[in-house]
Each structure stands twice: as C-alpha cells, then as structure tokens.
N, C-alpha and C positions, 0 to 999 in steps of 0.2 A: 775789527772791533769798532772804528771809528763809523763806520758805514752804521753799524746797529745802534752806535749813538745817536749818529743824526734820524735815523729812522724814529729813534724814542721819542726825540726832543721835536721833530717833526707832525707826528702823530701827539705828541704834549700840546703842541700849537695848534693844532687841526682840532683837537679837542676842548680847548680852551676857547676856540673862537666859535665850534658849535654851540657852547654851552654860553658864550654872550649873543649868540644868534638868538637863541631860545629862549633868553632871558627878553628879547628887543621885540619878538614876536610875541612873546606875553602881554608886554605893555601894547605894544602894534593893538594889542585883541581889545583890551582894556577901551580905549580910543577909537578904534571902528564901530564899537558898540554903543558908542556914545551917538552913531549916526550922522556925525558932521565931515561927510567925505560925499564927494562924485563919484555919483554912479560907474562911472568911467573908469577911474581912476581905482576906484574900488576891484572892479572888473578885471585890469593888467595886474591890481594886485593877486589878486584869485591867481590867477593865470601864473604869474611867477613865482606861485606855493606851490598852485599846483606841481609844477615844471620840480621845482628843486623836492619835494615831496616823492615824485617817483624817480627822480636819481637818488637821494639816500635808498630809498627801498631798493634798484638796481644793487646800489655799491653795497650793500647788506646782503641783497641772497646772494651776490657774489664771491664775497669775503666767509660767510655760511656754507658755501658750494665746493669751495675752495678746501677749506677746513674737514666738509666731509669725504676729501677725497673723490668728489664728484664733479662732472662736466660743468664747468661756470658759462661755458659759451652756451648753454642753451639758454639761457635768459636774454642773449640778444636778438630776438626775433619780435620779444615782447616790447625791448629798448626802440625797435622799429618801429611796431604799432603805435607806440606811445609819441613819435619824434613825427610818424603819420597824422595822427591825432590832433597832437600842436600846432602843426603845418596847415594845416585843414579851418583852424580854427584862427590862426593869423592870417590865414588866406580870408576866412569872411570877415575879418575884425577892417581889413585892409579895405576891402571891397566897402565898406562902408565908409569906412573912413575917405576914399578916393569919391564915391557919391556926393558924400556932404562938403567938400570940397578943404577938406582939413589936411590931405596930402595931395599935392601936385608936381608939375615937375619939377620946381625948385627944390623941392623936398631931398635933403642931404640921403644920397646912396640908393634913391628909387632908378637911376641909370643900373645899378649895380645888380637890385633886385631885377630887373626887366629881363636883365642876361639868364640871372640865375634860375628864374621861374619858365624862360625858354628852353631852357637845357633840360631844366625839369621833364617841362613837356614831352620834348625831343624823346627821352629816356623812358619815359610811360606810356609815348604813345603805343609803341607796338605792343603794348599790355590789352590795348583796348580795342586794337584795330578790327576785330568786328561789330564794335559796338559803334564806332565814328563814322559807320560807310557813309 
C-alpha cells in the first residue's frame, strides 16, 4: 500500500510541476511575442520545446498503449527518428557555431563530444560503407 502511496503523491508532484511548467510557458509566450529576444537564443528555445514536446507525446502514446493492452515498444523507433533528428540538428547548430568561432577547444566537454561523435561514426559507418568508397 505504501508503494501506491508514493506512486499517487509522486505523479501529484509530476502533475503539479507540469501544470507550473505550462503556466511559465504561457507567460514565456506572452514575452517572446513582445519580440525582445535573440535570434539565437530564441532558436535553442524552439529546439528545447520542441525536444520536451515529443517526449510528452512519447510518454502519452505509451501510457495509451499500455492501457490498451497493446505493444508500447512500437513507438521506439519513432523515439529514434526523433533523437536522429535532434542529433542532426545540433550537429549543424555546432558546425556553425565551431565556424564563427563561439566553440573551440577550451570549450567545457567538446574533448567529450570528439569521443562521442567518433564512436558515433565508428557505428554508422558500416551503415554507409557503399556510399563512402
């Protein structure tokens, strides 16, 4: 019984902190539309809507999926596409930003990314290996 407590009061808190998210995002709207924001700035916002926007919809057909009694694992192919997508899109965000010389190697955890974007490659390459000859 203790367990279905915390679950209640957990999803009370998870609830409660959506519904001050959506309140902050209102005013957020209020304020961007006044026009006094960077392009830029404006743009990671997009980007980090976007992002948290198709995770609710993820945890939704899941939670929906679940309920009907049907397979919730099929929705993680489209969790791929989407994490593809993003990746793609911080990949040219990056490239830019490494051109105009706003990340370089001082830049805190681009050692980190160098690794990880190798490995990356590492693991895609034999996806493409006719296309690379």
């Amino acid at each position: 019984m203790g367990s279905v407590c915390n679950d209640q009061s957990s999803s009370q808190s998870v609830s409660e902190r959506l519904k001050a998210a959506t309140d902050e995002l209102q005013a957020l709207e209020k304020l961007v539309l006044s026009g006094d924001s960077s392009p830029r700035v404006l743009s990671e916002f997009r980007s980090a809507v976007d992002s948290i926007r198709q995770t609710a919809w993820a945890v939704q057909q899941w939670t929906e999926l679940r309920q009907q009694h049907r397979d919730p694992y099929s929705i993680l192919a489209m969790l791929s596409e989407e994490r593809v997508r993003r990746a793609t899109q911080i990949a040219r965000d990056l490239t830019i930003d490494l051109e105009s010389l706003e990340v370089g190697y001082e830049t805190e955890g681009l050692a980190k990314l160098f690794h990880a974007v190798g490995g990356l490659y590492d693991r895609l390459k034999p996806l493409f290996k006719q296309n690379l000859g």
